[in-house]
Backbone as a printed PyTorch tensor [residue, N CA C, xyz], in Angstrom:
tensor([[[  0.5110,  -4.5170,  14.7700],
         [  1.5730,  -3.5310,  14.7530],
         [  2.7890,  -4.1270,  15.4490]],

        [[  3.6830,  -3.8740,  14.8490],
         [  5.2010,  -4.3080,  15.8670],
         [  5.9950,  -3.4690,  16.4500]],

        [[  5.7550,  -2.2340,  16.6060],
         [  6.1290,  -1.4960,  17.8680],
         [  4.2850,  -0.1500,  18.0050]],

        [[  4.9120,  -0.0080,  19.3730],
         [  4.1420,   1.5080,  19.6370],
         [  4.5580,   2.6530,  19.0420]],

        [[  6.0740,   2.8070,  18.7910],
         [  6.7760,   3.9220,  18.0970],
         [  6.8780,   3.6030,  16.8190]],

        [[  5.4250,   3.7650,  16.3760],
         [  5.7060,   4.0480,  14.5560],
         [  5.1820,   5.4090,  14.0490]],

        [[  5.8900,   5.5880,  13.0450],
         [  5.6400,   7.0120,  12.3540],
         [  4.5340,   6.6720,  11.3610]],

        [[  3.6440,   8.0850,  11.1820],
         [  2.3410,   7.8260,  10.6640],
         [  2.6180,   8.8580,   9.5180]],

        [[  2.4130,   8.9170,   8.1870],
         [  2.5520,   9.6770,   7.3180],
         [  1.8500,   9.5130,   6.3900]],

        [[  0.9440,  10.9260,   5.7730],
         [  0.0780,  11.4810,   5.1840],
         [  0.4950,  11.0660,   3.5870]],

        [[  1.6340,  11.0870,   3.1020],
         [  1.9890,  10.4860,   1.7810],
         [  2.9990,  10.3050,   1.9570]],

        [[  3.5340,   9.5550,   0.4690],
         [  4.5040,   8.4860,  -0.0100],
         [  5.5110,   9.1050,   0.3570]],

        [[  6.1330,  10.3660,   0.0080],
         [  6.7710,  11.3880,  -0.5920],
         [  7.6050,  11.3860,   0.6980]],

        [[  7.1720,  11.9020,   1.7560],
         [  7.2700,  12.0130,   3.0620],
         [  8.0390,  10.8200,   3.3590]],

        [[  7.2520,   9.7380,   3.5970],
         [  7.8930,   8.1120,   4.1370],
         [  9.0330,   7.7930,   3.1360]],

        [[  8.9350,   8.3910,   1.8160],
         [ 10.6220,   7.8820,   1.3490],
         [ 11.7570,   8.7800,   1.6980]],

        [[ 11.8600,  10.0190,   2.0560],
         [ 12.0030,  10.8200,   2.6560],
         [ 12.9250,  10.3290,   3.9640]],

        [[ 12.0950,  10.0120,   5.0640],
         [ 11.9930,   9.3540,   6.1650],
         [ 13.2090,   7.8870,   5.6940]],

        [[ 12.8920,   6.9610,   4.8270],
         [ 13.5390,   6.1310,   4.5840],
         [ 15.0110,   5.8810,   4.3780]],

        [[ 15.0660,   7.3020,   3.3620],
         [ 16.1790,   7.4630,   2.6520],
         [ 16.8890,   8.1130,   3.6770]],

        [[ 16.3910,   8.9610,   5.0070],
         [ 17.1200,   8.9520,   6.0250],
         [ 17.7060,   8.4050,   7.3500]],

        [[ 17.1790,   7.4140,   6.7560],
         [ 17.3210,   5.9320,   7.9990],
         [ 16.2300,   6.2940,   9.2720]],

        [[ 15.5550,   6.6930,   8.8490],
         [ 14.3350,   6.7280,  10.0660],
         [ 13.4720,   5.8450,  10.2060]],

        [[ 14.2470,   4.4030,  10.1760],
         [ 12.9130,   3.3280,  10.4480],
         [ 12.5100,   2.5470,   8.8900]],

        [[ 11.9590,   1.6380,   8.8380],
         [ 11.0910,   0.8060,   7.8190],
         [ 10.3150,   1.4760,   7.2510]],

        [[  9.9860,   0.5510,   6.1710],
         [  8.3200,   0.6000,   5.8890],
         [  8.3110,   0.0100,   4.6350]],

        [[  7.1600,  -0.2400,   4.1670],
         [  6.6510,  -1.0130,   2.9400],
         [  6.3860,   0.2420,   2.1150]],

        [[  6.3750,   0.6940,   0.4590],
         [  6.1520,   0.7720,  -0.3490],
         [  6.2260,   0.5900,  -1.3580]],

        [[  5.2730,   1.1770,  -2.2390],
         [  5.1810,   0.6160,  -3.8170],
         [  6.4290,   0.6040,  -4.2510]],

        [[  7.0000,  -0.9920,  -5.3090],
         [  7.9200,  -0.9550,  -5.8080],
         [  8.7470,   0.0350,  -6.7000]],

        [[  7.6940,   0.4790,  -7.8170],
         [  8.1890,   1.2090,  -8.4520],
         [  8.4670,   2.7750,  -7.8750]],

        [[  8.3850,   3.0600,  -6.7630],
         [  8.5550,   4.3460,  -6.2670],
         [ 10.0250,   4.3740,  -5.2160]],

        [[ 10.4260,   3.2330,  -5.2500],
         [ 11.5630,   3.1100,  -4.8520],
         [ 12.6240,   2.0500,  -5.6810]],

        [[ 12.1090,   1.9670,  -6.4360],
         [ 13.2430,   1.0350,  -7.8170],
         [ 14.6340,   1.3870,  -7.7100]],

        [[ 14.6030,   3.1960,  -8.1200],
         [ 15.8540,   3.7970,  -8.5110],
         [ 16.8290,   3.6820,  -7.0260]],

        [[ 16.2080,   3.9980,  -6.0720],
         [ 16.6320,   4.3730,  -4.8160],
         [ 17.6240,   2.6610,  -4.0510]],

        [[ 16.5330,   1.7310,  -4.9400],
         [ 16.9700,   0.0290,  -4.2790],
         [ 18.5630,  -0.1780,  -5.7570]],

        [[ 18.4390,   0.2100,  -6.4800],
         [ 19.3850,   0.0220,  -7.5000],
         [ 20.5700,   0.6240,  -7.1540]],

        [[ 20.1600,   1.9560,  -6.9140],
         [ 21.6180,   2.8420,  -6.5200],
         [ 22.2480,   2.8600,  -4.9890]],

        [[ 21.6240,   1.4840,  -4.3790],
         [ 21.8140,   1.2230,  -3.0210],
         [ 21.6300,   2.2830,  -1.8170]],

        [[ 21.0490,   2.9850,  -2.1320],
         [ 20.4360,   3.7630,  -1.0550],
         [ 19.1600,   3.1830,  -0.2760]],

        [[ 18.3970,   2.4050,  -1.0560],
         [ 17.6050,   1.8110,   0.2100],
         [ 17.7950,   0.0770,  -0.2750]],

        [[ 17.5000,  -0.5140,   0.6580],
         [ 17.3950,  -2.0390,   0.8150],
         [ 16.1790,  -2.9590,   1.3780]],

        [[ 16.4400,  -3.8230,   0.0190],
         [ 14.6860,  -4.4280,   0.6910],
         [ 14.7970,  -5.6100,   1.1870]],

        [[ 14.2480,  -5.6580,   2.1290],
         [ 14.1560,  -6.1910,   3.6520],
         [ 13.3490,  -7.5950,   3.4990]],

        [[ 13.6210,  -9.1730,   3.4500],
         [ 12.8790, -10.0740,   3.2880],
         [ 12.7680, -10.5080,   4.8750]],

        [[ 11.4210, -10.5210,   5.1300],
         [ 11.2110, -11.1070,   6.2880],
         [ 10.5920, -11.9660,   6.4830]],

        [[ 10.7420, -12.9750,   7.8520],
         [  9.9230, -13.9130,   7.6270],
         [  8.4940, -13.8670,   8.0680]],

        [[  7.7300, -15.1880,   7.3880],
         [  6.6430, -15.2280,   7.3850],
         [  5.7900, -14.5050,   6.9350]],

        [[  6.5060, -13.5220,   5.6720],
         [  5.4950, -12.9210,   4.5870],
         [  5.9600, -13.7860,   3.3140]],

        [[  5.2380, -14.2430,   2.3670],
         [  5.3470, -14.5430,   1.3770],
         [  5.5550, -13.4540,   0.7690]],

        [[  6.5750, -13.8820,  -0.6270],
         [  7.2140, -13.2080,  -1.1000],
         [  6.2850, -12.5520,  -2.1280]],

        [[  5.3020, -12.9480,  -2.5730],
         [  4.2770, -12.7700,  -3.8450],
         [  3.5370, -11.9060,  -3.3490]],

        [[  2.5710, -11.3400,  -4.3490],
         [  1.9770,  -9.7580,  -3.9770],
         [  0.9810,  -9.9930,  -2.5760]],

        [[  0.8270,  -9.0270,  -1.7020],
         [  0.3940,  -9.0840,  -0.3760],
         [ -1.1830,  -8.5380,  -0.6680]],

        [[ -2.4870,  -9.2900,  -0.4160],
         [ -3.4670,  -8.4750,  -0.6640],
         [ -3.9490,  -8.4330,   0.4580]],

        [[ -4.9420,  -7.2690,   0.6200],
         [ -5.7830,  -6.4250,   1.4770],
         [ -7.2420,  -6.6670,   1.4330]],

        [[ -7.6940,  -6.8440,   2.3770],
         [ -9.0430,  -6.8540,   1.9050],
         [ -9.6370,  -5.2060,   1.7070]],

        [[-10.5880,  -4.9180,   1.1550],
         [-11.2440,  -3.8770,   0.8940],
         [-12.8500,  -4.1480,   0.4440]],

        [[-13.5770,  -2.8430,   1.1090],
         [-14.6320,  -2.9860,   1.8170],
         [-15.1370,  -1.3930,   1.1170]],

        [[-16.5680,  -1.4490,   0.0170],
         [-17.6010,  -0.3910,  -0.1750],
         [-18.1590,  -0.2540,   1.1550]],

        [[-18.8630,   0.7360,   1.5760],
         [-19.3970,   1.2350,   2.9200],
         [-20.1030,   2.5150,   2.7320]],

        [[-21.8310,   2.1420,   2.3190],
         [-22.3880,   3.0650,   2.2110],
         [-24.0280,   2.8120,   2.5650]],

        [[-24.8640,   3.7100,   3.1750],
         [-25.9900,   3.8220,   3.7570],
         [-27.0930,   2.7640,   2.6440]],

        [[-27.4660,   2.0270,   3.3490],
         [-28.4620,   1.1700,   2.3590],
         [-29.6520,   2.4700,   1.7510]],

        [[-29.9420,   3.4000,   2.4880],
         [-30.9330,   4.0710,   2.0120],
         [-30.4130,   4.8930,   0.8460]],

        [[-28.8940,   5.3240,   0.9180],
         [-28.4940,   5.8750,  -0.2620],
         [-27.4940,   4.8720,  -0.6330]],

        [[-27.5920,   4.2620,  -1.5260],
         [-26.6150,   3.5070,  -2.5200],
         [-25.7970,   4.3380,  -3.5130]],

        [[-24.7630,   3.5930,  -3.7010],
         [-23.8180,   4.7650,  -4.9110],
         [-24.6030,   4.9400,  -6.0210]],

        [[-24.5150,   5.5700,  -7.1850],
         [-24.9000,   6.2470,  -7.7830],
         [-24.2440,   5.8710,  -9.0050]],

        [[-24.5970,   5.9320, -10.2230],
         [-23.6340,   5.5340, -11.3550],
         [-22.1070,   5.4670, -11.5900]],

        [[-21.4530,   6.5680, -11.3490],
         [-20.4000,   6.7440, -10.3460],
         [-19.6460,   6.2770,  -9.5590]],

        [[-20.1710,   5.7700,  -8.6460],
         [-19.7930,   5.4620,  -7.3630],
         [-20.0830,   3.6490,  -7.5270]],

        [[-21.2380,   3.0460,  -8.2710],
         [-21.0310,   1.9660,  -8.6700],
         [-20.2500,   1.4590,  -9.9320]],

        [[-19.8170,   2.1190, -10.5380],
         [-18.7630,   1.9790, -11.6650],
         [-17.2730,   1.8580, -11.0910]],

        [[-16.8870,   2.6620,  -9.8750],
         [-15.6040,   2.8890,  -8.9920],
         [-15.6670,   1.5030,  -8.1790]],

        [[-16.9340,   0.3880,  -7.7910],
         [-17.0490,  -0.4030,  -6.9360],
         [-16.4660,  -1.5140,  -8.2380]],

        [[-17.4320,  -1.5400,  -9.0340],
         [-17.1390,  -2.6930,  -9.7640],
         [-15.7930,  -2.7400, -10.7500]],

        [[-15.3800,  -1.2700, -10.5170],
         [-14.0070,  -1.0260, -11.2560],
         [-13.0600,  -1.9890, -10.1980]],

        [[-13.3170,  -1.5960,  -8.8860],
         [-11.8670,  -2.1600,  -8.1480],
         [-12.1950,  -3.9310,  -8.0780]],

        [[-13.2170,  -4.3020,  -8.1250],
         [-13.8630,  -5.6470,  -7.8060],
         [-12.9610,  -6.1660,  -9.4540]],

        [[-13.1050,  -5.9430, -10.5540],
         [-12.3900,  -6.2910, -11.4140],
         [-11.1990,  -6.1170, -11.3830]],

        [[-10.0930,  -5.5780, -10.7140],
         [ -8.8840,  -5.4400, -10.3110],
         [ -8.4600,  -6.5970,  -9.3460]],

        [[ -9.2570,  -6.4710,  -8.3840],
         [ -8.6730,  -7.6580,  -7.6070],
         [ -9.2080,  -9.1420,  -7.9730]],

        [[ -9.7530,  -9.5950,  -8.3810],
         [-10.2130, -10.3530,  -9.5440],
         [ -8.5170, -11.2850, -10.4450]],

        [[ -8.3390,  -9.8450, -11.0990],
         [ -6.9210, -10.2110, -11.8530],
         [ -5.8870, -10.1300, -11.1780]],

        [[ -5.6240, -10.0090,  -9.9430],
         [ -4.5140, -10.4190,  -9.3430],
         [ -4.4350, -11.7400,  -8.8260]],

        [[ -5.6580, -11.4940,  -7.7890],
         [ -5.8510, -13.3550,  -7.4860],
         [ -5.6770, -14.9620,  -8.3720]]])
């Protein structure tokens, strides 16, 4: 984290909100701020020591060995496992 005073928000909606009122940074999805970076109301911020190319996350299934997901719930695992797959 790079400060103690950061704002924590429940959705997007909110933090562009926040943005578009000069209340601080933040990262979001491109396309949810396209219009807003075009019509110069917000500005995107290159900083250093992030590469400029897509930023990945690791992500982590987390479930009781005695109950394993369920058709469902292993279709949603191997859905995202094929997603990040094609980005890499």
């Amino acid at each position: 984290m790079v400060s103690p005073s950061a704002w924590r928000l429940a959705d997007l909606f909110a933090k562009q909100a926040f943005l578009l009122r000069g209340l601080g940074w933040g990262s979001m999805p491109s396309h949810a701020v396209e219009a807003d970076i075009k019509a110069g109301r917000l500005v995107e911020l290159q900083l250093q020591d992030v590469p400029q190319a897509r930023i990945t996350l690791p992500m982590l299934a987390v479930y009781k060995s005695t109950t394993p997901p369920g058709p469902a719930g292993r279709w949603l695992i191997d859905y995202v496992k094929s997603c990040t797959s094609a980005v890499q």
